[in-house]
N, C-alpha and C positions, 0 to 999 in steps of 0.2 A: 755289291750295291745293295743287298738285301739286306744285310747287317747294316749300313749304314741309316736304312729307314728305319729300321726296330731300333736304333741310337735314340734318332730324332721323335720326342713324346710332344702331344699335343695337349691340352688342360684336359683333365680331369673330367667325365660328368658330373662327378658329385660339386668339386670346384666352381664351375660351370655354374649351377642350379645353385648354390650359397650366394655368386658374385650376382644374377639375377633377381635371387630373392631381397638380397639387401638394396641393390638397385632399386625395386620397387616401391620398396619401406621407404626408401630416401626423397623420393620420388613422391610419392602419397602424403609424408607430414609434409615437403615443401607446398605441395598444392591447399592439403588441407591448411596451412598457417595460410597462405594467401586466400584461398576465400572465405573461413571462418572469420567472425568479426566476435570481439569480447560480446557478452550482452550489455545490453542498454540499462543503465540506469535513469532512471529517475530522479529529477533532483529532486530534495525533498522539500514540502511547503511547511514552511515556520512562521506561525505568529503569534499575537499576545492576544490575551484574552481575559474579559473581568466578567465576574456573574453575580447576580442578586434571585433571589428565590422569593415567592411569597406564597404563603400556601391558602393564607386565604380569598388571595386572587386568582388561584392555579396557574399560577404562571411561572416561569421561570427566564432572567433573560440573559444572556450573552452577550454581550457586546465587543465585539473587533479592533482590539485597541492598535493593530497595527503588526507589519511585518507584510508577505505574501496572501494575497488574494484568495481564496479558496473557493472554487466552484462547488456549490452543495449539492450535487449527485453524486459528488465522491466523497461527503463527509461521511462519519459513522461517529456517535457521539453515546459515551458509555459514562455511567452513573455508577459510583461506589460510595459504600455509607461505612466507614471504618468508625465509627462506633455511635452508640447510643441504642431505641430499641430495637431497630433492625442492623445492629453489626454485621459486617461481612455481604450484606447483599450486594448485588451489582446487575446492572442491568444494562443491552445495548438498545441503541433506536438504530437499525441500518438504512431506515430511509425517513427524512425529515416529513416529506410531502404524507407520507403514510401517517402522522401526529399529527396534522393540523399545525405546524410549526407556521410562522409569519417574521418575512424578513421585511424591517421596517415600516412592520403593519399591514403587507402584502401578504396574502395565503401562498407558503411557496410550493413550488413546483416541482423541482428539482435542477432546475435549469440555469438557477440564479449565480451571479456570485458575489460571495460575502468580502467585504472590503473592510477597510481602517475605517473605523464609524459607524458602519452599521449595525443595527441591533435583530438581534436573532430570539425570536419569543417561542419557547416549549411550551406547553402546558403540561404545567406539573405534575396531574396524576399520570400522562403519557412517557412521563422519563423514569417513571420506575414501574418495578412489578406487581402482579395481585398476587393473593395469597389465598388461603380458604379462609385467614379473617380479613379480607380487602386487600385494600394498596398497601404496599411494603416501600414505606419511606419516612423519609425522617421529618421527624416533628418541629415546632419552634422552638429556635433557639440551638437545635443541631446543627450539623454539617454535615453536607456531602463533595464527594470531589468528582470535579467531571474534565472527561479527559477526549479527546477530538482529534481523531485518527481524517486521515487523509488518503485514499490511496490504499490505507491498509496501515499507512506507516505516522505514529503520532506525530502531532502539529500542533499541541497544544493543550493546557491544562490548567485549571483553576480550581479552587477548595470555595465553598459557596455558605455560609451561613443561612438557614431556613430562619426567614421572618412571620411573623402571624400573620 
């Protein structure tokens, strides 16, 4: 009878401690796949945009020709001069309200939002930068491109001809 127990083997500990350990693993990505969720995207806001500049009314305006709404506390609207005599500068505005910006003639706030239609007023020397000889921006008869992030993520872009 003694020989007949020392016949009969039982599993392994090492066995044992592999079939557990992997049990666990299997066990942990099932859970973790059920309660992780992908992350959320954001859809993104796309619309059209026309612009006109005058410099020597210091203004510069936008206008919303259509597409998605945009609340403007999450605009951010960046200024680039790809050539003439300040090439290569660029400049952002991360808050409108901070510019004296006016949506449809209104001082805005940040609160507002910009629709198909509306017109959106910068003032000009506010959309670009100073330098140690003044504002850095482009003169009549240049261009600049300005381009209208949302979120962080662009919604929009227009090339703007500087008027007298």
């Amino acid at each position: 009878m003694a020989n007949s127990l020392r016949l009969k083997r039982g599993v392994s500990p090492i066995l044992a401690a592999a079939v557990l350990v992997a049990l666990t693993v299997v066990l942990g990505v099932a859970l973790a796949a059920t309660i992780m969720k992908p992350p959320e995207t954001k859809a993104s806001v796309q619309f059209q945009v026309s612009g006109e500049a005058y410099r020597g009314d210091n203004v510069i305006y936008l206008t919303h020709m259509g597409g998605d709404p945009a609340y403007l506390g999450e605009v951010t609207i960046k200024t680039y001069i790809p050539s003439g005599t300040y090439q290569g500068v660029e400049y952002t505005i991360s808050s409108l309200s901070g510019v004296s910006a006016k949506l449809n003639g209104n001082t805005v706030s940040g609160y507002e939002t910009w629709k198909a239609g509306d017109v959106l007023e910068i003032p000009f020397d506010k959309a670009f930068g100073t330098g140690a000889y003044g504002l850095m921006a482009p003169n009549a008869g240049e261009q600049f491109i300005v381009e209208i992030y949302y979120g962080g993520q662009p919604a929009a872009s227009c090339t703007i001809t500087v008027q007298p």
